[in-house]
N, C-alpha and C positions, 0 to 999 in steps of 0.2 A: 605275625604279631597277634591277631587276630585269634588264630587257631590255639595259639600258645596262651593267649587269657582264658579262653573259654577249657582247656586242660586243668591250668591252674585251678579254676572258679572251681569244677567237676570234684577236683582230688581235693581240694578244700571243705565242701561239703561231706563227700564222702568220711577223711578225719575227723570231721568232726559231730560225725551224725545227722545229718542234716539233709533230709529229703527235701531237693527242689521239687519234683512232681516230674512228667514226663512231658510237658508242652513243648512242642517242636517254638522254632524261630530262626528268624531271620537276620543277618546283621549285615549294615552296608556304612559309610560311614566316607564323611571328605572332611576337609580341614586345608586352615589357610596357612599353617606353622610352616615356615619356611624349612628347608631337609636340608639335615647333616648340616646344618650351623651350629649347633651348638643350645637349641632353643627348647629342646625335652622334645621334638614331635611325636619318637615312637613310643614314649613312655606316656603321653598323653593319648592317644589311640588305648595302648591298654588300662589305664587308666578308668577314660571312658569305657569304655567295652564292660570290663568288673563292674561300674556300677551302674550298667544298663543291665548284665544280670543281677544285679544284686536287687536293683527292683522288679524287673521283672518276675522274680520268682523269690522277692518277697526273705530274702537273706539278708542278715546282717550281718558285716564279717566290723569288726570293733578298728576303731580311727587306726588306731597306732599300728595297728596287725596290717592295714592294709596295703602302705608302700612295702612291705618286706613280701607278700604275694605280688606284687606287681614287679618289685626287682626279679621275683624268683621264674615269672612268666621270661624276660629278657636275658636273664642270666643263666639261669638252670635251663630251662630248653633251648635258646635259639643259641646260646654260647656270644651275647654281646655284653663285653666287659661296662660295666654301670657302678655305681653308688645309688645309694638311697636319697640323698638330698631334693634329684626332680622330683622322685615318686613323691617325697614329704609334704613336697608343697603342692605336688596337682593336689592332693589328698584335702588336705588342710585349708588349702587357700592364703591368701591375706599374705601377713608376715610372718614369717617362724624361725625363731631360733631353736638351732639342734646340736642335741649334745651327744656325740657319739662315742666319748669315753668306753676305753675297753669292760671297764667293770660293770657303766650300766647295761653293757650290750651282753654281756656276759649275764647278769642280773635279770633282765627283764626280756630279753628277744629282741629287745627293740631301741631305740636311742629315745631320748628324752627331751620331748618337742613342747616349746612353750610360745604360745599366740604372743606378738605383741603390734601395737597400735598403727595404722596403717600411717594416720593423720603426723604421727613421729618422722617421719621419714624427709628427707629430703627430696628436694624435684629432681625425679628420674628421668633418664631416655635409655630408650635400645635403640642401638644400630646393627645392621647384618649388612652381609657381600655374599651374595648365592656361589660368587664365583671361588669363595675360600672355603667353601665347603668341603668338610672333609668327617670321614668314621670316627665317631666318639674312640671305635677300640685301636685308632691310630695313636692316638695319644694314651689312654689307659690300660691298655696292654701292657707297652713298656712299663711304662710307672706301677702300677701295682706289681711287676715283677722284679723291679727293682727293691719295691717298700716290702715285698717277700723274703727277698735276700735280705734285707736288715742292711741296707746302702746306708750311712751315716747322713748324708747330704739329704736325702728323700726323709728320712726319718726326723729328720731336725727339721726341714722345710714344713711335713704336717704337721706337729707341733704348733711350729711357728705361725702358721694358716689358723689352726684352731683358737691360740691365742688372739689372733684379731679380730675376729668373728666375737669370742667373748667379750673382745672391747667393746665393739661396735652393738652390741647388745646392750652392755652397762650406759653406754651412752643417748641407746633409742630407748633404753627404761627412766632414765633423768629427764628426758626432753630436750636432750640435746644433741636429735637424728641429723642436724644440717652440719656436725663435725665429725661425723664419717665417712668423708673424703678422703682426705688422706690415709685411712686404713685401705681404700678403695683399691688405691693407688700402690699400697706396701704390698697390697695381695699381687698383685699383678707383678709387681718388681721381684718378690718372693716365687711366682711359679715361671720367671723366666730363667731363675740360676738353675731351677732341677728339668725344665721344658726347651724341649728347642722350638722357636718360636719365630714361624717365616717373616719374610721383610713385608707382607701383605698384610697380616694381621696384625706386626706392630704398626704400621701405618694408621689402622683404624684404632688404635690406642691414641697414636698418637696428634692424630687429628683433633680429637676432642680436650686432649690435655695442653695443646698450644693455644684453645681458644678458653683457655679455665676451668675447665672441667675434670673431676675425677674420673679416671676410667679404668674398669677391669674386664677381662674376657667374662660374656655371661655365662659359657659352659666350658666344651673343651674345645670351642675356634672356629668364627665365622663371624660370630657376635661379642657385642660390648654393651656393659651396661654402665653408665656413666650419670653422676650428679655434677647438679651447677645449681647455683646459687638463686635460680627462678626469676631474673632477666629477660623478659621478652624476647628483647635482640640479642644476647646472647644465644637463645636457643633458636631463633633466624640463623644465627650465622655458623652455628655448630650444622642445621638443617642442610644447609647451602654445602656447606666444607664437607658433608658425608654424601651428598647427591653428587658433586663433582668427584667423588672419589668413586662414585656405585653405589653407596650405602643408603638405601629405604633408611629414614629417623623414624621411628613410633613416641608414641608415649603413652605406658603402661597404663592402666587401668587396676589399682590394687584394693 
């Protein structure tokens, strides 16, 4: 991952003119992001890595340009199937809604990424299970080779994914982020008709949804990111119900 940003970063300057200088360095790097759940950890490695060169030696590669060099370090060299959406947000930070409409991606290189308010949101948690961990390209492999063939089912399912996310947009732009549960929830019910989808990781769906909680997968399986209604003991007792299950509970920092 490592070797594969620093290529990237190399042939990014090169295109575009841009002498970093010859200063040798070093890079060594740890990290607490749970593996292969589902949580972005290699794409936050190269992530950081790009903009430890980027200051380092004094580059500016522009916001929007930069998850499409970090997908292209993951994708294009090591051959692991990805989307842009982690890269969008190690990038970005905060909240962002992203439009990846063929025609703006077509249009501009890039999809079209707007900030909005953290304080909108509803009360979050993540849960993970080290032990449902599994390769992002186990599951986006098949799928993107599916939504290649033109599968009716995959092709209506993204659609139907993209329209929720716009809802749930229109709603964290009105102030009214604590009614995006139930979208939460259609997303998740939506990627189990085109996903097969083990009796382990519904469990941890379904854990949180028996104690009132909206839950979806937070990537492609291991994790969930789930709202509730900001309850004390409800989030005790979500805490409890994911610890007897295995599942470490966080709460995000956005």
């Amino acid at each position: 991952l490592i070797k594969a940003a620093i290529k990237c970063f190399g042939e990014y300057c090169r295109e575009h003119g841009v002498d970093p200088g010859s200063r040798n360095f070093t890079i060594g790097y740890r990290t607490n992001i749970p593996v292969r759940v589902g949580l972005a950890g290699s794409s936050a490695i190269v992530t950081a890595v790009l903009r430890a060169l980027m200051t380092f030696f004094d580059v500016q590669i522009p916001e929007e340009i930069l998850p499409n060099l970090i997908l292209s370090a993951e994708r294009d060299e090591l051959g692991i199937s990805a989307g842009l959406q982690d890269r969008v947000i190690q990038v970005y930070e905060g909240v962002v809604f992203m439009d990846f409409q063929r025609a703006i991606m077509e249009r501009s290189g890039h999809g079209r990424y707007e900030r909005l308010a953290p304080t909108a949101l509803p009360p979050l948690f993540v849960a993970y299970h080290d032990r449902l961990a599994e390769g992002t390209e186990i599951v986006h492999d098949e799928l993107r080779s599916r939504f290649n063939r033109g599968e009716p089912a995959v092709i209506d399912a993204m659609d139907r994914l993209a329209d929720l996310a716009q809802q749930a947009r229109d709603l964290i732009i009105a102030g009214r982020g604590p009614e995006i549960g139930p979208l939460m929830d259609a997303n998740f019910d939506l990627r189990a008709t085109i996903c097969p989808i083990s009796e382990g990781h519904r469990a941890l769906v379904a854990i949180g949804r028996r104690l009132g909680a909206s839950v979806k997968f937070a990537g492609s399986g291991g994790a969930v990111i789930g709202a509730y209604d900001g309850d004390p003991d409800r989030l005790d007792q979500l805490r409890k119900a994911f610890a007897e299950f295995g599942a470490p509970l966080i709460i995000p920092e956005i």
